[in-house]
C-alpha positions in Angstrom: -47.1 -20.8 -25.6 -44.3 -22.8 -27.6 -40.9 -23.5 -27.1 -37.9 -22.8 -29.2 -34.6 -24.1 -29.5 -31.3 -22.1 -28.0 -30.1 -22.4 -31.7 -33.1 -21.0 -32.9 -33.3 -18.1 -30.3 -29.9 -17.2 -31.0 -29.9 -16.7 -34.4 -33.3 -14.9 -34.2 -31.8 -12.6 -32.0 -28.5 -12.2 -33.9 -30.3 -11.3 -37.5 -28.9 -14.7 -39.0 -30.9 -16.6 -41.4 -32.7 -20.2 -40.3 -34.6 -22.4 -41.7 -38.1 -23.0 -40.5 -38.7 -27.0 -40.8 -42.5 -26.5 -40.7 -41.9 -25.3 -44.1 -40.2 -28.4 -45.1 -43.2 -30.5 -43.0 -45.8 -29.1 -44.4 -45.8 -28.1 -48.5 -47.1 -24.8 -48.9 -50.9 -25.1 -49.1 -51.3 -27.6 -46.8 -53.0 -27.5 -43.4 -50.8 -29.2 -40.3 -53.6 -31.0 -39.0 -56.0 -31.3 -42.3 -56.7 -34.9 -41.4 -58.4 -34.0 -38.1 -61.9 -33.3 -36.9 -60.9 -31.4 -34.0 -61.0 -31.9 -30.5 -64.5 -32.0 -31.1 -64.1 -35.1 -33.5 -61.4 -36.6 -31.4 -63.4 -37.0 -28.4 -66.3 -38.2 -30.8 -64.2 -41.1 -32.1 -62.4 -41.9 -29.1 -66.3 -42.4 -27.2 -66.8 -44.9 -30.4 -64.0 -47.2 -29.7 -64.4 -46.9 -25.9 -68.0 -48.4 -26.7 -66.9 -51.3 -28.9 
């Protein structure tokens, strides 16, 4: 599920062009969340710094 604005939906729905920031976020050929491990990893490091 995701959430989109009212600006968004209305030009969708009126066949206007928009902009998509995610392209302007993220350069082409880059991953969103390339400096992650995953929840897996998250929960990982997160029992690390608990224990120190």
């Amino acid at each position: 599920m995701f959430f989109v604005s009212e600006e968004f939906l209305r030009k969708y729905e009126a066949g206007e062009a928009f902009d998509q920031t995610i392209d302007v976020a993220i350069p082409l050929g880059h991953e969103l969340f390339e400096d992650t491990e995953g929840k897996k990893g998250y929960n990982r490091q997160q029992r690390e710094e608990s224990s120190e």
